[in-house]
C-alpha positions in Angstrom: -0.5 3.7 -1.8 0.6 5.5 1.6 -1.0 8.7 0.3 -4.1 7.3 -0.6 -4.8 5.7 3.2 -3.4 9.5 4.2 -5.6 11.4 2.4 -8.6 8.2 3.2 -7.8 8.6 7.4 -6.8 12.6 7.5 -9.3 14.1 5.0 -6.3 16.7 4.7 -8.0 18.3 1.4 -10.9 18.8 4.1 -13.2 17.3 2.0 -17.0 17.1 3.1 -18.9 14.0 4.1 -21.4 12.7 1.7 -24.3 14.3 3.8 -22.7 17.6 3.9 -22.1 17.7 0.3 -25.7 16.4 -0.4 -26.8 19.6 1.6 -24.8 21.6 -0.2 -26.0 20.9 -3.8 -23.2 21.5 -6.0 -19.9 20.7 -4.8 -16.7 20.8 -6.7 -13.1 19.0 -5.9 -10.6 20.8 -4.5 -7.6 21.5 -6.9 -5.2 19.9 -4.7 -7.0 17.0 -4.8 -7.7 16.9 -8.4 -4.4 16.9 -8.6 -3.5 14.5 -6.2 -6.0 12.2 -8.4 -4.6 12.8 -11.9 -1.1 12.6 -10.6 -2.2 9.2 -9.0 -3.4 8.2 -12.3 -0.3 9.4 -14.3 2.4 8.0 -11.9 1.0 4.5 -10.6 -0.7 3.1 -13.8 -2.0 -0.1 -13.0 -3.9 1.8 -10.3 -6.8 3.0 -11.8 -8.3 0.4 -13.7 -7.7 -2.1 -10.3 -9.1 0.7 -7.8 -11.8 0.9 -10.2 -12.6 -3.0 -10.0 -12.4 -3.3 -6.5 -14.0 -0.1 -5.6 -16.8 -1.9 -3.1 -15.0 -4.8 -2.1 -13.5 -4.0 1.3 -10.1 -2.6 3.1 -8.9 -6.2 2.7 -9.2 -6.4 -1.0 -7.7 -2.5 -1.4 -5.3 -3.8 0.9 -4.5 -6.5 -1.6 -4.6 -4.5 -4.3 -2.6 -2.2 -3.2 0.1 -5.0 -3.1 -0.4 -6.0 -6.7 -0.1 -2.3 -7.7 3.2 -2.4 -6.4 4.0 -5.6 -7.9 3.0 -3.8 -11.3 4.3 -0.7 -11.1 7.8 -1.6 -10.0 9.2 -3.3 -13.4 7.0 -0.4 -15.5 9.3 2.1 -13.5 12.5 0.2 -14.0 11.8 -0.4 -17.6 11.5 3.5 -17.8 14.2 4.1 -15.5 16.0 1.3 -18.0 15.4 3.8 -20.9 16.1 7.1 -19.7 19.7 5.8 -18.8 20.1 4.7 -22.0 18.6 7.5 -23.8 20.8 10.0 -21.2 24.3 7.6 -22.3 23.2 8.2 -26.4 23.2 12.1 -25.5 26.1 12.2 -23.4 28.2 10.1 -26.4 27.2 13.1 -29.0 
């Protein structure tokens, strides 16, 4: 959540504005940031499909959304955090 308002408020993939892409004609991502998108995706599930439904809705709302992301995310991490101890203990006992 911090890196997406880091990336949103630094533009550190220097990324053009929409009127310098539009002048540009074809523009493609930056790998970095491609990255930073899939990796986004992969690590923090729940945060695609609510970015995706509150895409024009306001900082407040990303704000909020941000907060039920986290609310999300947490137990799917300690459930897989859960396993891979458990899976680690098995492995260790053989």
């Amino acid at each position: 959540m911090a890196a997406s308002w880091y990336v949103n408020k630094f533009n550190p993939f220097h990324l053009p504005t929409v009127e310098q892409a539009a002048k540009m004609g074809s523009f493609s991502e930056p790998l970095p940031s491609k990255l930073f998108d899939d990796l986004t995706i992969v690590l923090c599930p729940a945060s695609f499909p609510l970015f995706f439904l509150t895409m024009d809705l306001g900082a407040t709302t990303n704000y909020i959304m941000w907060a039920v992301i986290a609310l999300i995310n947490g137990p799917i991490y300690y459930c897989v955090g859960l396993i891979f101890v458990a899976l680690s203990s098995l492995w260790k006992s053989n």
